[in-house]
C-alpha positions in Angstrom: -2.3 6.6 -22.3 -3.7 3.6 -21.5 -8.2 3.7 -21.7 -8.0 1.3 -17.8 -9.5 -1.6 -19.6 -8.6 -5.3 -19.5 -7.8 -6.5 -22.6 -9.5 -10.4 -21.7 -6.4 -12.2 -20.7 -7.1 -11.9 -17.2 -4.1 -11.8 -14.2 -1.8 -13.1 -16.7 -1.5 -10.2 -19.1 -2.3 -7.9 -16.3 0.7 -8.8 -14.7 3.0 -9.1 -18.1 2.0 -5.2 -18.5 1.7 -3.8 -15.4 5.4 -2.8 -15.0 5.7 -1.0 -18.6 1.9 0.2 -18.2 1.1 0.7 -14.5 -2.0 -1.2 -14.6 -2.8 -2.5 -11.4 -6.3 -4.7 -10.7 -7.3 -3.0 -7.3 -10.5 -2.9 -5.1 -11.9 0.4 -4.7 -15.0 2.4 -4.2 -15.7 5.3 -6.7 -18.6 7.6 -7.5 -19.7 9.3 -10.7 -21.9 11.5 -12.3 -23.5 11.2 -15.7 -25.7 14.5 -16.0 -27.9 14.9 -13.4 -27.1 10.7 -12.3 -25.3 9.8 -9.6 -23.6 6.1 -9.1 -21.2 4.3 -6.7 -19.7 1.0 -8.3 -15.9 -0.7 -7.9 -12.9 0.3 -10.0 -11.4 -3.3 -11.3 -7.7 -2.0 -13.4 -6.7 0.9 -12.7 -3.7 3.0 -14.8 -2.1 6.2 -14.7 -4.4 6.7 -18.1 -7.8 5.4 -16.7 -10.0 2.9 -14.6 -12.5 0.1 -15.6 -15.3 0.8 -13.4 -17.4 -2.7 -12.7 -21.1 -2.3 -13.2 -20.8 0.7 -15.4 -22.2 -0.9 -18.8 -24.7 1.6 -18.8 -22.6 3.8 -19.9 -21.9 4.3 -23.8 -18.8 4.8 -25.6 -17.7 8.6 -25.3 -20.0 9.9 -22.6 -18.1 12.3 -20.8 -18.5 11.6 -16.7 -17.3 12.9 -13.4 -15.6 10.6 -11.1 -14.6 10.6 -7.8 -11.8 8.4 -6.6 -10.3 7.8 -3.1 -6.6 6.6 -3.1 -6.4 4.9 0.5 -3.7 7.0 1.9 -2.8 9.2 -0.7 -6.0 11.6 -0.7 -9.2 12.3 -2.1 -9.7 13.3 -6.0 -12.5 14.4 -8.7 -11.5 14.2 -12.2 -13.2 14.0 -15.7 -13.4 11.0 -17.9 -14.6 9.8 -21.0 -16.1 6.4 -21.8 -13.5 4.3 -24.1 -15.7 1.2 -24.3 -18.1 -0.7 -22.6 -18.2 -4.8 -21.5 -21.9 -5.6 -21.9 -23.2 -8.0 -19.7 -23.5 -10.5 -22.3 -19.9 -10.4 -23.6 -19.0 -10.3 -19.7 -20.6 -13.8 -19.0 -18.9 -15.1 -21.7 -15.8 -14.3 -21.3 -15.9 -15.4 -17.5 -15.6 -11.6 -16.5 -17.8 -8.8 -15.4 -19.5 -6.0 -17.0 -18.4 -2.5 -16.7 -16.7 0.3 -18.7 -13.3 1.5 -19.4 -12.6 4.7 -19.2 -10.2 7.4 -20.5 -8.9 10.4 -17.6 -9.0 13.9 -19.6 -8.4 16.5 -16.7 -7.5 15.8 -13.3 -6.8 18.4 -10.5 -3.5 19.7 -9.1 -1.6 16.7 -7.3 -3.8 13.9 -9.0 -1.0 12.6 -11.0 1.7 12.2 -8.4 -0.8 10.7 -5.9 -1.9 8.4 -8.1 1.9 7.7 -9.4 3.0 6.8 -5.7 0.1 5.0 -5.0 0.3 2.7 -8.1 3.9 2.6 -7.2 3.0 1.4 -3.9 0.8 -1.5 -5.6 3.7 -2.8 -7.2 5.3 -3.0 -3.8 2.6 -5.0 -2.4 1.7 -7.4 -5.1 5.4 -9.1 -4.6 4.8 -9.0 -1.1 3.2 -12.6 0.8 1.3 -12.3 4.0 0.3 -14.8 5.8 -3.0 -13.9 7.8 -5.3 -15.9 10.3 -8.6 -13.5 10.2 -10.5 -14.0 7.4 -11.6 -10.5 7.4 -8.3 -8.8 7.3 -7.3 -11.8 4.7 -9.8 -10.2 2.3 -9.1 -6.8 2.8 -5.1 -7.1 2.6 -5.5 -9.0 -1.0 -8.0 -6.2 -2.2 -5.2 -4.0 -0.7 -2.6 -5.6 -3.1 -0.7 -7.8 -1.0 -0.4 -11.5 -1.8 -2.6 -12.4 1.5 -2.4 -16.1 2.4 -4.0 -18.3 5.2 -1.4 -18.6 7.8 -0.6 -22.3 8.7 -0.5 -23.5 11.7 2.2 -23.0 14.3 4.4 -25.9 13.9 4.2 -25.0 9.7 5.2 -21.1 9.9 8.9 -21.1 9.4 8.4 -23.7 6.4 5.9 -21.6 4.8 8.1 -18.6 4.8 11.4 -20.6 3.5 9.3 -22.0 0.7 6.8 -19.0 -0.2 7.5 -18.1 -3.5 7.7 -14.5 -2.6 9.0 -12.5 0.2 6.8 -12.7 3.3 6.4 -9.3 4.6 4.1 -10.2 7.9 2.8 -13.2 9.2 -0.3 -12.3 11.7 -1.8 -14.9 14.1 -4.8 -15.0 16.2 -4.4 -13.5 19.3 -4.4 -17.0 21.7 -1.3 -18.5 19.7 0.5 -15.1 19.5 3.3 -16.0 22.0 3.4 -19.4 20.3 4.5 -18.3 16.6 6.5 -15.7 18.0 9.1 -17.9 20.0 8.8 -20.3 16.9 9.3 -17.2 14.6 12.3 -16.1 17.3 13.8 -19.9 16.6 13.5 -19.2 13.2 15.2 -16.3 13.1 12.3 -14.4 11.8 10.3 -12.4 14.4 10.3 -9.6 12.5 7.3 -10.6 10.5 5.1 -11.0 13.6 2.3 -8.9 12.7 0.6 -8.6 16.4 -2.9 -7.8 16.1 -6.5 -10.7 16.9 -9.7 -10.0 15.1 -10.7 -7.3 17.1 -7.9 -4.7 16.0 -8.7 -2.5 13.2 -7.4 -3.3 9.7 -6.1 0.1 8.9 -3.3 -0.1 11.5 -2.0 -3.4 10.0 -2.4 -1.7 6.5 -0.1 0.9 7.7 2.7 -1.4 9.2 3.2 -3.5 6.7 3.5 -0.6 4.4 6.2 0.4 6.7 8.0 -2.3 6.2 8.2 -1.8 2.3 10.1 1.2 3.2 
């Protein structure tokens, strides 16, 4: 089982062993308890094994800990960990990474595993997914999602973006003024599809939830 650390090679080994580990670099909230503590910090990888939790170097290496971890969509879970090793601060800025602390899942509840086997699964999914967004906002929170979020170009650009994306383009979302404008060019293109309608003013989660669709 694999401790949720990063090994130092950054995206590029991440994504040379995600498909035989599972290990996925994501964006999400956790809390956990050391003792009588309590602390709420980001989960950077994150493995069927274990997570490496960023600004947890206050931790020391086999300290047992509680930790709460929401899978967006998949449910709500408490499970018990032990500390596997710990990225000071000072090794952190020198390796051009932050600090924190890999850690080892010993016990998890009933339905922890397979939530957290579809929703890796559903990582995978997304990371070989492009979509091109024009809010800023929903930019951000798509890539920290998974997807390969992308600023959308403008009209007159769209349909050469897509035919030359190196990966499939899953959505393409424009601002709400030039939405009848990419969708007849994405209608020429034979590609309407991917129109994603929403302005900066809809919620994110919605969005989330249709392009997920569209993995199937």
């Amino acid at each position: 089982m694999s401790d949720g650390g990063d090994s130092g090679n950054g995206d590029d080994e991440t994504r040379r062993t995600a498909p035989r580990a599972m290990r996925f670099r994501v964006h999400l909230q956790v809390r956990y308890t050391r003792a009588a503590d309590f602390f709420v910090d980001y989960v950077e990888n994150l493995s069927k094994g274990g997570l490496f939790i960023i600004g947890a170097d206050h931790l020391v290496p086999l300290m047992r800990i509680s930790v709460d971890i929401d899978l967006p969509g998949y449910g709500s879970y408490t499970v018990l960990a032990q500390v596997a090793h710990v990225l000071t601060s000072e090794l952190a800025g020198s390796q051009g990474r932050r600090s924190g602390a890999g850690v080892t899942i010993t016990k998890a509840p009933p339905g922890f595993e397979a939530a957290l086997e579809t929703y890796l699964h559903r990582l995978e999914q997304r990371r070989a997914r492009a979509v091109l967004v024009a809010n800023l906002d929903h930019l951000r929170q798509l890539a920290a999602a998974g997807y390969q979020a992308r600023s959308l170009p403008p009209p007159d650009k769209v349909a050469a973006a897509i035919a030359t994306c190196d990966l499939p383009v899953i959505g393409v979302a424009p601002p709400r003024a030039q939405l009848m404008q990419y969708r007849e060019l994405l209608q020429a293109a034979g590609r309407a599809e991917l129109l994603v309608p929403t302005d900066i003013h809809h919620a994110f989660e919605p969005i989330l939830a249709l392009l997920d669709e569209r993995l199937g």
